[in-house]
LUMROKE-437567 format. One record per residue (C-alpha): residue in three letters; x, y negated, z negated. Coordinates in steps of 0.5 Angstrom, whole numbers, plus 500, padded with zeros to 3 digits. Example, Ala and Ser with C-alpha at 12.3 -4.5 7.8 and 13.67 -1.06 7.14 Angstrom:
2
ALA525509484SER527502486
//
This chain:
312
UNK328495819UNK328501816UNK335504819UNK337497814UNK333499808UNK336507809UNK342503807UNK341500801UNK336505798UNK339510795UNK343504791UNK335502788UNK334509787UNK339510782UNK337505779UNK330506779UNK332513776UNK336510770UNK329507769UNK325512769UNK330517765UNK329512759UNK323510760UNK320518761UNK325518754UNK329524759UNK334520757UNK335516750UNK336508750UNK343509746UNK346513751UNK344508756UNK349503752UNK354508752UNK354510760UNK354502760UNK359501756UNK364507760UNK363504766UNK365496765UNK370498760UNK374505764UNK371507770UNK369499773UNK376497771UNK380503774UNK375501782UNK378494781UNK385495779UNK385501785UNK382495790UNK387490788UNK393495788UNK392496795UNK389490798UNK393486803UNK393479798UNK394474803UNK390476808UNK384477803UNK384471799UNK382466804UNK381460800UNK376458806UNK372465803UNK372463796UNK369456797UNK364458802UNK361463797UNK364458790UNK361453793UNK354455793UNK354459786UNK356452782UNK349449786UNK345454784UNK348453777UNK347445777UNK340446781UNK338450776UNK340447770UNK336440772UNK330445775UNK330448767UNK331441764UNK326436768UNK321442771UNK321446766UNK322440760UNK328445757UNK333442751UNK340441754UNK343448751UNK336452754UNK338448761UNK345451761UNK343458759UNK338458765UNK342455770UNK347460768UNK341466771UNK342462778UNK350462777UNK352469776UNK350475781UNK350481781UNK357483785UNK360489781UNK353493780UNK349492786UNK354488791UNK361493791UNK356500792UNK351495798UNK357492801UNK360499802UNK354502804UNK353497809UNK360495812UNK364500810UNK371501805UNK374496809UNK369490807UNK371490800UNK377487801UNK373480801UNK368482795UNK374484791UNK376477792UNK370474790UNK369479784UNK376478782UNK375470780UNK366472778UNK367472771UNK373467770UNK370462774UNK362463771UNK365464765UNK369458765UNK364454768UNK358456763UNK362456757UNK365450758UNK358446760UNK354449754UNK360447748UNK359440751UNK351440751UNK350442745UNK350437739UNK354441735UNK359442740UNK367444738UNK372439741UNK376441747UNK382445744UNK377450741UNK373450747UNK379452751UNK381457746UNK374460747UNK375460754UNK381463755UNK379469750UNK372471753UNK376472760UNK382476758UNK379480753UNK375482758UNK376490760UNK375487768UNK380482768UNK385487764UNK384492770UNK384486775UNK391483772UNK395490771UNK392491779UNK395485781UNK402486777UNK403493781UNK401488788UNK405483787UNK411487784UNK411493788UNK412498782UNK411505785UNK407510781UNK406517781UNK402519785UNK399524780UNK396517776UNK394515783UNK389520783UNK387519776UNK385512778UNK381516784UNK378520780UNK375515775UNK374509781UNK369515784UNK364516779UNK364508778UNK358506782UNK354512782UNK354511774UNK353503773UNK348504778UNK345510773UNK346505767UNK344499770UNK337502771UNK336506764UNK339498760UNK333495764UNK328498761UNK329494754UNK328488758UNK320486758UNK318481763UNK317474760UNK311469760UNK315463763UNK314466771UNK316459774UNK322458771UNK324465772UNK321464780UNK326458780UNK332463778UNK331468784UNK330463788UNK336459788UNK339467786UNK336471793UNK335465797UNK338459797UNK345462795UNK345467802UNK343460805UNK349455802UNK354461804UNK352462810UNK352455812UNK360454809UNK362461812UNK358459820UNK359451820UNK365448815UNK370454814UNK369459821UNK370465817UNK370471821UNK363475822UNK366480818UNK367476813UNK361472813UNK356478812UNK360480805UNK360473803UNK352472805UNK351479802UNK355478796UNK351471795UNK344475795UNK345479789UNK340479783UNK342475777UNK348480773UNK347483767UNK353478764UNK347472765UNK342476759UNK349477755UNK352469756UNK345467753UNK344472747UNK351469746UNK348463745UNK341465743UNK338460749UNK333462754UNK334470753UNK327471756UNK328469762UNK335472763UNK332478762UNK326477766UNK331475772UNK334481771UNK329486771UNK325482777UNK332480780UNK333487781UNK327490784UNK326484788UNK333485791UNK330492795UNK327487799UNK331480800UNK337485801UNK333488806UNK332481810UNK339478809UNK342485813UNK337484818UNK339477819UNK346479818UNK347483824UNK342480829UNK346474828
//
């Protein structure tokens, strides 16, 4: 157990030093938001279109791998959206909020550098795939579930144009898109562009990781323990469980290729689930709450799941 945790410390470590920069006021909470906002907006973009540009397209975008791991975001998400409804007794716009927290992982910040470090490079082609559809499919799936719960709810075509401008707006699907035009058509590139790319893709992970941490901070825990409880659950667990199970027994996925989506599935609610909630001004708490016990409860239930992974 310990040679696992070796492998994922150093990703929790960075965060916990973002943490306590800002939280020993080493390092102001405004920076924070502009660290993040480089690492989403450039750096992340640039580690995304590089992995697409030079991924092997057919081979890595099983329909067979994004079912298994789909099938179990869009059950945590219902699950959670019924457990905050008839559990919790929360109002159908607060419902889809919550169910948002159990739907969304983590897989940029914390999946893409745990996956490298545990399986090596040559394990991002599947998490690639998977973070290449994480927005659009949640987005999508959030925005669209919520614009029909609420009472004031705009009309299909308004609620589609809402959609299609929140997702290619987006400085992650931009860099995804412009990977995939120079995949598909095989435009060549100077190799001093390569490089550029390189660069920027390498400090990638160290600083959303160095972010993420310093963010959560402005984060208090939330009085509504269960409710949170009910998020990392379906987030940490049952997720893990669905993924493994359609990877094993419906789809006969490759080992490799199951333990990133297993892996991927075990990743902590990702900060876009506090955004979509801010948004619409439903359920913040809980977002928040579930992303800064989400990640500190990650260290051990990562730990677990990368011992199941490769006993198995």
């Amino acid at each position: 157990m310990i040679e696992v945790f070796l492998v994922v410390a150093p990703v929790f470590l960075i965060v916990g030093a973002g943490y306590s920069a800002v939280y020993f006021r080493f390092f102001k909470d405004e920076y924070a938001d502009a660290l993040m906002k480089f690492t989403q907006n450039f750096a992340i973009p640039c580690l995304l279109f590089n992995a697409i540009a030079n991924l092997d397209l057919p081979a890595a975008f099983e329909p067979q791998l994004l079912g298994a791991f789909y099938t179990g975001s869009a059950t945590c998400f219902f699950l959670g959206m019924l457990g905050a409804k008839y559990l919790f007794r929360r109002r159908a716009g607060e419902a889809v909020a919550v169910g948002f927290c159990a739907l969304f992982a983590n897989s940029v910040l914390l999946g893409f550098p745990i996956v490298e470090r545990a399986f090596g490079t040559n394990a991002l082609g599947p998490i690639t795939a998977i973070v290449s559809v994480h927005a659009p499919l949640c987005y999508l799936l959030g925005i669209t579930t919520m614009e029909f719960s609420r009472s004031d709810g705009r009309a299909l075509p308004d609620t589609l144009k809402i959609v299609t401008k929140a997702i290619f707006s987006n400085a992650l699907m931009i860099g995804l898109s412009i990977g995939f035009f120079v995949n598909l058509t095989g435009l060549r590139l100077p190799q001093s562009l390569w490089d550029a790319t390189d660069m920027m893709a390498s400090a990638a992970l160290p600083a959303a990781l160095f972010g993420l941490g310093a963010v959560l901070v402005r984060y208090g825990i939330a009085t509504n323990k269960g409710e949170t409880a009910m998020v990392l659950l379906l987030r940490l667990v049952i997720h893990p469980c669905i993924a493994l199970f359609m990877s094993t027994k419906v789809f006969s996925l490759s080992a490799e290729t199951t333990q990133v989506v297993v892996l991927t599935a075990a990743m902590s609610p990702g900060i876009n689930t506090y955004v979509f909630a801010n948004i619409y001004n439903r359920a913040k708490a809980t977002a928040a709450s579930g992303v800064l016990i989400g990640t500190a409860t990650a260290v051990i239930s990562v730990t677990v799941w990368l011992i199941i992974l490769r006993a198995m």
